[in-house]
N, C-alpha and C positions, 0 to 999 in steps of 0.2 A: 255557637259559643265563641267568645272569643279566644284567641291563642293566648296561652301565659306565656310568660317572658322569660326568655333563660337566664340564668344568672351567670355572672363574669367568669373564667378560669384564665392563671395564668397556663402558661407552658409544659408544660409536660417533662421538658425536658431538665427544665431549673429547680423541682419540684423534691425534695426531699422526698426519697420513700422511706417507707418503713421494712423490718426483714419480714418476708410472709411468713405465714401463718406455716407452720407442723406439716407436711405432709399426712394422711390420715393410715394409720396404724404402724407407725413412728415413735420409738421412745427415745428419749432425752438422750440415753447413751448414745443411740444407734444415731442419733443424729449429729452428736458432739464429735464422733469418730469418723463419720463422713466428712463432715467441715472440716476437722481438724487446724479449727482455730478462726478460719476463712468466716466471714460475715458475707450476707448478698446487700448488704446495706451499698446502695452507690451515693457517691462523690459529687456534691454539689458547687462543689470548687472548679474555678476555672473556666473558659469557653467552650462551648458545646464545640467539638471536631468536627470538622467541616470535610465531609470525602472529597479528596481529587479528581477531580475530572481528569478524562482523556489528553486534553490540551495543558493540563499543570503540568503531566506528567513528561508531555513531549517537552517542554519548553526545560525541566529540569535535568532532560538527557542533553537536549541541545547546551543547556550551560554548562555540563560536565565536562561537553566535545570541547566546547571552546576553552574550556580550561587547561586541556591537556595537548591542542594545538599551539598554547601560549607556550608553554612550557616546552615543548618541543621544537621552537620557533628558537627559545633563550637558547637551548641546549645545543643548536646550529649553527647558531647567528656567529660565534668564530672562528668556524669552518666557510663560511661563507664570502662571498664581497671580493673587491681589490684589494684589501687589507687583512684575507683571510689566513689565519694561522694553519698550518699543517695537520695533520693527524699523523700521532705517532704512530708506528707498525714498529713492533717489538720481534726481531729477528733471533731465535733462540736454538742453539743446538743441541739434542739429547743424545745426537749417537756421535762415536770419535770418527767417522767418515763423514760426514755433514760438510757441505761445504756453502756456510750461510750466503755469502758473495755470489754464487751461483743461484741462487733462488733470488736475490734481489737483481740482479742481469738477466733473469729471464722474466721478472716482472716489467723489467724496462721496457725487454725487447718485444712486449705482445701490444705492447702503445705507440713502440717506432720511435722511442726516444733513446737518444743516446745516453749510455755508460760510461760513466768518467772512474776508472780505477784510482786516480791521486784523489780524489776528493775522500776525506775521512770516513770510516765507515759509519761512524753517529752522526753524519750530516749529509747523507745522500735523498736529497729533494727530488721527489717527482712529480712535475704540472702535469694533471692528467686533464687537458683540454678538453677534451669530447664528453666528462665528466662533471667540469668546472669545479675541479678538488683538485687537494696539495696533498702529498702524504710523503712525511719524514721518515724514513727504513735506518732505523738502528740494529746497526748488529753487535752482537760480544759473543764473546767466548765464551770457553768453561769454567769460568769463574760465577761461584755462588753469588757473591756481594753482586757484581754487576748483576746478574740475572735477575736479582730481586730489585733490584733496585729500577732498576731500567723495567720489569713487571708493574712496579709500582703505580710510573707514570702514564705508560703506553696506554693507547686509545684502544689498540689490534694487536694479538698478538699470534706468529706464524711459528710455530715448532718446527723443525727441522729433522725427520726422523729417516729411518734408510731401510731398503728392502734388503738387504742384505746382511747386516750387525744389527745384532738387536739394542735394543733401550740399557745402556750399563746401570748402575747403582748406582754412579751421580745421574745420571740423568733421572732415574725414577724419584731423587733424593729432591732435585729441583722441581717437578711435577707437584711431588705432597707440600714444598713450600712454599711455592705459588698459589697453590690450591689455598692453603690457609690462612693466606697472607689478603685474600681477593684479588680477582684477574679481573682482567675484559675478556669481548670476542675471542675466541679461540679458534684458527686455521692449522689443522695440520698436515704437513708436505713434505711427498713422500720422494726421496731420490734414489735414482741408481733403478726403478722399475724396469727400465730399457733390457736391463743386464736378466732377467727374469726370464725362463719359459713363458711362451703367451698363454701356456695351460693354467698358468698357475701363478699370473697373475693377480688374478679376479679373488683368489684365496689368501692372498700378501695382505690385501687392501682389506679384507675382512679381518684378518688377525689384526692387523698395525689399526683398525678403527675400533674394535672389541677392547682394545690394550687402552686406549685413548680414552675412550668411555668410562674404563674406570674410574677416571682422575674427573673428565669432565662429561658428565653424562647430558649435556646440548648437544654433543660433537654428532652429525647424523651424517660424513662425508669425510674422508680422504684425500687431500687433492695431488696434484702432480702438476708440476710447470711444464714439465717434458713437453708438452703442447701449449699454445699461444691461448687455446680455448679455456684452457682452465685456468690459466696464469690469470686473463683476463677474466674470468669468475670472481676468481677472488678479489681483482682490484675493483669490480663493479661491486660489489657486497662491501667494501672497503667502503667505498665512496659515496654508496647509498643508502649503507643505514645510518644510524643516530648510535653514537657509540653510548657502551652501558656504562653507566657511571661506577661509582665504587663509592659509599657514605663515607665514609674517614676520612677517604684522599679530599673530596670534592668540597668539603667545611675546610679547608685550608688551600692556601693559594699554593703552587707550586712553579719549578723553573726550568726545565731541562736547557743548563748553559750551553750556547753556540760558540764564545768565546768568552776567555778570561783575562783580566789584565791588571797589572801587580805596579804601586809606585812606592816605594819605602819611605819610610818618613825620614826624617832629619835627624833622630836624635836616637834610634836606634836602626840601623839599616834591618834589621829580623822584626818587624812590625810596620804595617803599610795600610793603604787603601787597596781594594780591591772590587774590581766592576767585573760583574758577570751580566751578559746580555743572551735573551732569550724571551719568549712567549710566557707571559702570566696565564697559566690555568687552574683551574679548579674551581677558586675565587679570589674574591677584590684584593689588593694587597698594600696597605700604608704603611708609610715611613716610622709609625709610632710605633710599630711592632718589631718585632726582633725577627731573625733565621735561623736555623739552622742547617750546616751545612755537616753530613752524615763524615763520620770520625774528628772531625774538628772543632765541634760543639757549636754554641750559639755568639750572634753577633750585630751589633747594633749597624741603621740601615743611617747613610750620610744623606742618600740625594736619592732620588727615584727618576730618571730623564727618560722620555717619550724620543723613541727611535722610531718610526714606522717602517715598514718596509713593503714595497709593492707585487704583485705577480713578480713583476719581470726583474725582481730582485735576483732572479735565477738568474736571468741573463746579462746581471751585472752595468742594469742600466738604473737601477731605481732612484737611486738619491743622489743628490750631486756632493761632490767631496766637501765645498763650502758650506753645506748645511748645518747647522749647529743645533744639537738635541734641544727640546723645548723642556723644563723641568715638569713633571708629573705631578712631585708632594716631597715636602722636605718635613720632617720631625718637627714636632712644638717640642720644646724643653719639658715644659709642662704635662706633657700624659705622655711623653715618649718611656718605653717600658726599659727598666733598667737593669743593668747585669748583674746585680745582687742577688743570687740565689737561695740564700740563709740569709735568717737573723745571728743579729752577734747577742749570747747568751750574756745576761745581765748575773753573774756570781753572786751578787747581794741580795739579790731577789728571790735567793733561797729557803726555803724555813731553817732556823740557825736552832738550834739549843746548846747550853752552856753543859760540858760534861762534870759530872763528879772529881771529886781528888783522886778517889779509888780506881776510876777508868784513865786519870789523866796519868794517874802512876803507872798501870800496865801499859798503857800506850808509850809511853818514855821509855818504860825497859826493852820493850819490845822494838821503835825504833833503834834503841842504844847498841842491842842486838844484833839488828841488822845493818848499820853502819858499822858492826867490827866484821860480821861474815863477810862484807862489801870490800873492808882494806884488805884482807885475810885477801880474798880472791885476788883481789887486784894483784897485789905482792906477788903470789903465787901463779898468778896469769891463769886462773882456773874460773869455769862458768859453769850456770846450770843453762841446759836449754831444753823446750816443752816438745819431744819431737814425737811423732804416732809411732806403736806400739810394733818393736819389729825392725826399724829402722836402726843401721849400724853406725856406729861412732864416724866413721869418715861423710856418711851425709850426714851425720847431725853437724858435724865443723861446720860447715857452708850456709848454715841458717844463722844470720847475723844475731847480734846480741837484742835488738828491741823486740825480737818475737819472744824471747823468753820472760822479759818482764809481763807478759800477757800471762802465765802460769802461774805455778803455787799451788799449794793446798787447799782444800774448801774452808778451811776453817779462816784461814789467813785474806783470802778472798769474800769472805761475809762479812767479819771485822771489818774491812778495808772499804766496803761497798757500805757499812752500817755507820760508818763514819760519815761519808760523802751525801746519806741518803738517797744513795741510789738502788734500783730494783732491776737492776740487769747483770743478772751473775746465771747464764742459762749456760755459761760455758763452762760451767763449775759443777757440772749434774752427773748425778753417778752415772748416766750413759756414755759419757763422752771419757768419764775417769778410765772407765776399760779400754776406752780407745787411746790415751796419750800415758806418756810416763816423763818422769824428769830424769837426765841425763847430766851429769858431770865430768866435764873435760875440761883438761888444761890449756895451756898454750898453744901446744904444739898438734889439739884437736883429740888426742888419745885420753880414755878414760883414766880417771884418778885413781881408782882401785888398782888397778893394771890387770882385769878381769880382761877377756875377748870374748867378741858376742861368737864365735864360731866353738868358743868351747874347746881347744884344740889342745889349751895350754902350751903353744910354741913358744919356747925362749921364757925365761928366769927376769925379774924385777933386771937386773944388773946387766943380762943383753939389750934391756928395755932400754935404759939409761947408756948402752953403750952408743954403737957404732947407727942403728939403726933410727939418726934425725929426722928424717922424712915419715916417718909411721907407717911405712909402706907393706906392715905385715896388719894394719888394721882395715885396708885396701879392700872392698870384700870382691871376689871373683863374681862373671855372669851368674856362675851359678847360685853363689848366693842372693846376688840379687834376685833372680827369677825368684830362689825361694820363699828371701823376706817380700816381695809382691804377691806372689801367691797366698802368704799368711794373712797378708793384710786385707786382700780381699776374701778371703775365707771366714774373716773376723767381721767383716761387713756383712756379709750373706748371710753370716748365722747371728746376728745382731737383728736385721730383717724379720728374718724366720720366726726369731723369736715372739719381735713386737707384734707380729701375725696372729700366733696363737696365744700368747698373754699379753694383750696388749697393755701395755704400761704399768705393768707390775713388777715392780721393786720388792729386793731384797734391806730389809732394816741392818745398818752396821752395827757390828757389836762394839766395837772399840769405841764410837764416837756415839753420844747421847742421840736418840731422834729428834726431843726439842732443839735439838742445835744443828745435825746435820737438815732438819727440813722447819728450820726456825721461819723459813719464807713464804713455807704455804699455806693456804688456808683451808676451814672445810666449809661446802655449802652444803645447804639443805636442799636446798634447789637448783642445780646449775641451771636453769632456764627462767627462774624467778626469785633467787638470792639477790638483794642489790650490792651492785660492785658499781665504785666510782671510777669513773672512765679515766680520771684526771688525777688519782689518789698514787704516790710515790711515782713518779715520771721519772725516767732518765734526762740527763742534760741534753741530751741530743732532741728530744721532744720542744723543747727551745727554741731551736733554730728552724723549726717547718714551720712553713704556711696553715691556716686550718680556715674553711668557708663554713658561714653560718649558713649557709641555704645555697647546696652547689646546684643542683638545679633552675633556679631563679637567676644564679649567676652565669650559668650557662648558654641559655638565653638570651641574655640582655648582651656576651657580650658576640654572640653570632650574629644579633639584632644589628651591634654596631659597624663587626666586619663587614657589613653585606655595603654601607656607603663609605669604603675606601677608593680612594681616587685613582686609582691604579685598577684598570677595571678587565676584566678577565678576556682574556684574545687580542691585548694591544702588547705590542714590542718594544721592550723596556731596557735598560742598562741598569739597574741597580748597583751602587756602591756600596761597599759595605766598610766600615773603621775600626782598626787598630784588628787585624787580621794578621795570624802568621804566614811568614812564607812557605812556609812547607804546605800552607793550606794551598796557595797558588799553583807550585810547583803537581800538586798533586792530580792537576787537569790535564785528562790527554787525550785528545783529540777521538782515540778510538776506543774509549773508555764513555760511558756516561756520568756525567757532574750533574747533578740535581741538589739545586737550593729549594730548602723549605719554608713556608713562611708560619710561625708562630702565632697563635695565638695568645689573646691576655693570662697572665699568669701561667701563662703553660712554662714558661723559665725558673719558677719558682720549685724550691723541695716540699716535700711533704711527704705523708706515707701510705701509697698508692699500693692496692689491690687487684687481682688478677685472676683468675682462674685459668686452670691448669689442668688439661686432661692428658695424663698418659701415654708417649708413644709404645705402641704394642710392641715394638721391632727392639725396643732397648731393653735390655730382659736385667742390668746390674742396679742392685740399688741406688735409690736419691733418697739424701739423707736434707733433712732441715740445714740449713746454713752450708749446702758445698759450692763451692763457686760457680757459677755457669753465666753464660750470657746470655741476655734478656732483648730479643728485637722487637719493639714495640711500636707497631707502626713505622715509621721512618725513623726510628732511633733506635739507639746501639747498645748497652750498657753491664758493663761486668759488676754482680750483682751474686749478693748468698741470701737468698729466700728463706721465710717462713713458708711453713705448711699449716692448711689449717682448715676446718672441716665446714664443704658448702652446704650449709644448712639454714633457715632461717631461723634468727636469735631469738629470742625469747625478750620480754619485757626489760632484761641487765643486759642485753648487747653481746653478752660472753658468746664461743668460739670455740671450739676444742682445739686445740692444737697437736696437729699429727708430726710424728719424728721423721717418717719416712713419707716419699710419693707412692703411693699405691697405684696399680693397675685398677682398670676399671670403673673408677673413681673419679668425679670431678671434684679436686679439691681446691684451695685459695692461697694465692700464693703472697705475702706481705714483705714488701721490701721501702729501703727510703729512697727517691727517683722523685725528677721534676714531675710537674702535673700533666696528667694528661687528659684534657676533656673528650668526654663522648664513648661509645664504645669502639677500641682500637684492636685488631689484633696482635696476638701478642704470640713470640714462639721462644723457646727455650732450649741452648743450645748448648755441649763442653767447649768449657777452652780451649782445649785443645782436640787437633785431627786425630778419628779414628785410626788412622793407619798413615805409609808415608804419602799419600796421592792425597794428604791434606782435603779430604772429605770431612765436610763436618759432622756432628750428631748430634740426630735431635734429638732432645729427652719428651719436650712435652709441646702441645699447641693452648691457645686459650684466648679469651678477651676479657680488655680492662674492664673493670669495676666502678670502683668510685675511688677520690684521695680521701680516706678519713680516718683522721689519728685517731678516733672515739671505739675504732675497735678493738674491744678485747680477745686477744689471743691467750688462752688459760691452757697453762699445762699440767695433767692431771699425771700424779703417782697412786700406786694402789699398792697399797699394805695389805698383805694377806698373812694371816693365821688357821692355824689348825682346832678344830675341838677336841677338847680334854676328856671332860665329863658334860652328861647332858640330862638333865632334870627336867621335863615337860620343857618350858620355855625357857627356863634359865640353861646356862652352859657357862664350863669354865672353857676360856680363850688362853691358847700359846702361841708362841714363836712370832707374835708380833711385835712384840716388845720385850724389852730386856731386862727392864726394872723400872720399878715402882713410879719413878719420879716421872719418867715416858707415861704410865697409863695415865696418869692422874694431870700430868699436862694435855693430851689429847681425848680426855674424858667427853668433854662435848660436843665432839666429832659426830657424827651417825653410821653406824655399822650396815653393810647387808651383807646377805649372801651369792653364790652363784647360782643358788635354788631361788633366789627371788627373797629371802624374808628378810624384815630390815630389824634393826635393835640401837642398840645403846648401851653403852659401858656403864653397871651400877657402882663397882668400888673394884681395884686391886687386891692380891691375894697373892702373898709371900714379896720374897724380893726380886724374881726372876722374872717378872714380864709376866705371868696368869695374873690373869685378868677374869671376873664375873660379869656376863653380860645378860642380858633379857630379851626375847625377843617377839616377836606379833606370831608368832606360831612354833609349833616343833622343827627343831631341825633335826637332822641326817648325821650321822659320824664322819660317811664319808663328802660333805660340805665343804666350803672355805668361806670362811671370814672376811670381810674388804673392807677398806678404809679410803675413801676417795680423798685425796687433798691435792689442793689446785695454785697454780702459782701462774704470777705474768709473766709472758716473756714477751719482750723488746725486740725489733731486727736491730742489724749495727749496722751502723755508717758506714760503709766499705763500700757504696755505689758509686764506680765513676767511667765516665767513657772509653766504649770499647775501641780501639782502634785496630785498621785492618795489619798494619804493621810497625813497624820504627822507620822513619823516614831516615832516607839518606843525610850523612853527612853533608855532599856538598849540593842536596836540594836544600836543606837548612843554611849553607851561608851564601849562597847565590841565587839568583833571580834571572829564569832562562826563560825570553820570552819565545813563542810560537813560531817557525819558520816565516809563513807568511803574514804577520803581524809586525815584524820589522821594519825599520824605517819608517812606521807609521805611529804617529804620537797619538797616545790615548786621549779618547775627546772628555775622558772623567776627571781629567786631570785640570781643566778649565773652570775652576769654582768659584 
């Protein structure tokens, strides 16, 4: 018979199925709860996947290899060549017997290269031949700022520790903020082993590398120079790896200056050009961007000139004197970034409203009021002044008269803030009322009353007024001082304590309405899905910041453009920079590290930058919302009063809670107003002042940047609590939350809960005292509390500005002292 013919099929694989059939004794349920949602229906979208072969596979490790030889290749290439730049080795001492100069002289001497002791100690070059590498050995002292700073840059860095004195408290202080800050390579070198038992050696080296390890757990070694062999370990490890980068540093170009050079202008000798020459690293660096140079701030760049310098630049044969620097990249007018850091706030661009006769009368009597207490005083030579609680009339005299204009009453400060339209009166909060008081003094600094804070009653109104001009019986002895500082911090500590265990729970005042003392807050029903306008009563100061519609995108594009700056990373540069003070010049010394940094776009600009802040363990005194501290953010400096505020992810309205105090254990966020800073930076937080006299600092907290974005809300919640009265199934009558009638029935729409968990709602008032009738979603308890959550914005203040490391000299400020061996030689920046 003949064969029938088969009929066509396509592929199998293109082929829509259908979901099979039931399994057999299978019900509906049992099988909807197995799937749990899942279908076996497959996907006829897209190309059938094709399995890899053997050879795809290799070809795709081979192009991984070659990706990451490129790149290791870029990360050499200015370490390498005739024209290769140095690697920094970062010389650092952690014990007071260290003798850094001694570790870099026996690094010399395991290579057979000579030691030059005049040469400065941030520019001791060593050609290590037999290597074909350069490496630059800075050293510094015990100074923090150098230490960090000079950590910043360095490629290598070599601790200095001693078998003999242990690691002090700055030195472990410098460890945790290197640590936090990011390091490189870590060698640590041990001196003084000589001096050791040989039995108990071997035990030195395990303690001093156990110790080490804490800080930096890569460290698997010890070394010692005492010998040539290990000296030379570590320069060959120097030499031959590929140093580790650090992300923050490495997105921006950087400078470690070799020399500095100062020409004043013509029309004020205290403002000049100033050319700092050194190696561009990290990355590319154009003239359209600005610098910054750490306590001096930032500064626009004039000329960028190509210096090269050779190997045998050591040996002082490289360039010939006639050679004249070739320009690099000079600024376009046009996209060069400018030193305008705010906006100038436009006053008309306010929302205006016209007030009443009836508000314009009380505002008239009420200034009329205060321009007679104003002559009153003046005549009498009498002030008030706002000073914390505790504090005796002789230091309040010394607090100048603009701090007191910040004071007042709340009531007078809401008025005054409801006029202006502004929503920044966080300084006006009954927290802070317990902490300050007002003070009235006369001329002469002595209280009006003729009250003494010691209570002692010495001397009659009429001795007052005698013989005793100078006040010197309001003088207060040590021991009062110790004890008004002890109160003060006694009053903080139990401030703390408190907001620990009832967190943000307020007492209602009786003398002053609640509609009025908390007329600024509001209630939500949802802190995580109430809407709040991001943009709804701003302070003025919101004005003057920067804000990015898409920082991310921006960010990007504009790393995208740094990367073709014509100043290209490992060539030897002059940079000048324009209208520079002198004291900025004066401030480079040879045995010090100068490190210029190079900015990126809009990083010059204000705004209101974000932070996270986790706790240091070792600081055990309260941080309160808005205390002063200094803020190291990456390479920058800045004295700064932080918000606190809770890291949690916001919810659909953006809100934030905002915490009064830093807690332990906690990572919380820190909001201040500070130029921009792109990417994530670290960030550390420090007092203004030295723990003690050996000028140690103290850290409060460590952290990294965030985002700039004004669009966050920081809410500060107060909690109203009341007691139950009487309790009816669900109903209950409410006390001591309010005071009267007109309070319940203005915050009627609020939502109540409990601390048992049940929520409610105020149905009417009941007498004139504040009971109140409420309802709630179940029975409550007698022994309960009542809560009333109300939330307000708060604002940081403008108070951010550079931290400097001290007050320069007088005659650094009116003179211009150029460098011993820079003399007689005319700067070639000055050729334009």
């Amino acid at each position: 018979m003949p064969k029938k013919e088969e009929a066509f099929h396509h592929r199998a694989s293109l082929k829509q199925k259908h979901k099979p059939f039931k399994r057999r004794f299978a019900t509906k349920n049992s099988m909807r709860d197995k799937a749990k949602g899942r279908t076996q229906r497959l996907s006829i979208k897209g190309k059938v996947q094709r399995k890899h072969s053997r050879a795809d596979r290799r070809n795709a490790v081979r192009t991984e290899q070659r990706k990451k030889r490129e790149q290791i290749v870029q990360n050499t290439r200015i370490f390498t060549g005739r024209h290769r730049a140095p690697k920094i080795v970062a010389v650092i001492p952690l014990c007071s017997d260290t003798d850094t100069t001694a570790i870099v002289r026996s690094l010399f001497s395991c290579v057979e290269e000579e030691f030059n002791e005049a040469v400065p100690k941030t520019q001791r070059v060593l050609n290590v031949g037999r290597f074909k590498q350069t490496v630059q050995f800075v050293e510094v002292g015990r100074n923090l700022l150098d230490i960090l700073d000079v950590a910043a840059v360095a490629d290598y860095m070599v601790f200095g520790i001693s078998a003999n004195v242990e690691v002090d408290a700055f030195g472990e202080q410098c460890l945790s903020a290197i640590q936090n800050q990011g390091h490189a390579a870590v060698f640590p070198v041990v001196q003084g082993l000589e001096d050791v038992a040989a039995k108990k050696r071997n035990d030195v080296r395990k303690s001093l590398q156990s110790f080490m390890q804490h800080f930096f757990p890569e460290i698997d070694k010890v070394f010692s120079v005492d010998t040539d062999a290990e000296a030379l370990a570590i320069l060959r490890m120097v030499t031959s790896q590929v140093p580790r980068g650090i992300k923050w540093r490495d997105s921006r170009s950087y400078l470690l200056a070799e020399s500095v050079e100062f020409e004043p202008s013509a029309e004020d000798p205290q403002i000049g050009r100033m050319a700092v020459t050194g190696y561009v690293r990290g990355a590319n660096l154009s003239a359209n961007r600005l610098v910054h140079v750490p306590n001096f701030g930032d500064f626009q760049i004039e000329c960028i000139f190509d210096v090269p310098v050779a190997v045998e630049a050591v040996h002082s044969n490289a360039i010939e004197e006639d050679d004249e620097p070739a320009v690099l990249d000079r600024p376009d007018p046009a996209h060069q970034d400018s030193l305008v850091a705010a906006n100038e706030p436009d006053q008309m661009a306010n929302e205006q409203t016209w007030p009443e006769d009836e508000e314009m009368a009380g505002w008239e009597a009420q200034m009329a009021q205060m321009e007679e207490d104003e002559k009153r005083a003046a005549a009498s030579g009498e002030r008030v002044v706002r000073v914390p609680r505790g504090m005796s009339s002789y230091q309040a005299a010394w607090i100048p008269d603009e701090d007191s204009e910040e004071g007042g009453s709340d009531v007078s400060s809401d008025e005054d803030d409801s006029m202006m339209g502004s929503d920044d009166s966080e300084d006006e909060d009954e927290d802070e009322d317990e902490e300050y008081e007002d003070m009235r003094l006369d001329a002469k600094g002595r209280l009006v009353d003729g009250a003494s804070e010691a209570g002692t009653g010495a001397g009659t109104g009429a001795s007052d007024a005698g013989n005793n001009d100078d006040g010197d019986e309001d003088m207060p002895t040590a021991e009062e001082e110790a004890m008004h500082l002890r109160a003060y911090l006694a009053e903080r500590e139990k401030q703390s304590l408190d907001d620990a265990q009832f967190p943000d729970e307020v007492d209602t005042p009786m003398d002053v309405p609640a509609r009025q003392r908390f007329a600024r807050y509001r209630g939500l029903q949802s802190f995580r899905t109430s809407p709040w306008d991001p943009y709804e009563n701003l302070p003025l100061d919101y004005a003057r910041i920067f804000q990015f519609e898409n920082l991310r995108r921006t960010q990007s594009r504009i790393l995208r453009m740094a990367e073709g700056a014509p100043a290209r990373v490992g060539s030897h540069v002059r940079v000048v920079l324009r209208a520079v003070p002198i004291a900025t010049a004066n401030s480079f010394h040879k045995d010090r590290p100068f490190v210029v940094y190079g900015l990126l776009q809009y990083e010059h600009q204000m705004s209101v930058m974000h932070f996270t802040v986790m706790r240091n363990e070792e600081y055990a005194a309260p941080v309160r919302s808005k205390d002063p501290l200094v803020v190291h953010m990456g390479f920058r400096r800045y004295n700064v009063q932080p918000l606190f505020s809770q890291h949690l992810r916001a919810g659909s309205n953006g809100v934030h809670k905002f915490e009064r105090f830093l807690k332990h254990g906690v990572v919380s966020v820190a909001t201040v107003f500070a130029p921009i800073q792109l990417g994530a930076v670290p960030v550390s937080l420090y007092l203004p002042t030295p723990a003690d006299s050996s000028g140690r600092a103290t850290l409060v907290g460590t952290g990294t940047t965030l985002d700039a974005n004004p669009a966050r809300i920081l809410a500060k919640r107060i909690v109203l609590t009341g007691a139950p009265y009487k309790i009816h199934k669900r109903g209950a009558v409410i006390r001591f939350m309010f005071f009267n009638a007109e309070d319940v029935n203005w915050f009627k729409p609020v939502q109540l809960h409990t601390k048992y968990g049940r929520i409610g709602h105020i149905t009417e008032s009941l007498g004139t005292h504040g009971y109140m009738k409420c309802i709630f979603d179940g029975p409550i308890k007698q022994m309960d509390t009542v809560c009333m959550n109300l939330y307000k914005r708060v604002f940081p203040k403008w108070t951010t500005t550079l931290w400097s490391e001290h007050e320069q000299d007088e005659a650094q400020r009116l003179q211009w002292t150029a460098p011993a061996d820079d003399e007689e030689r005319k700067p070639e920046f000055m050729e334009l």
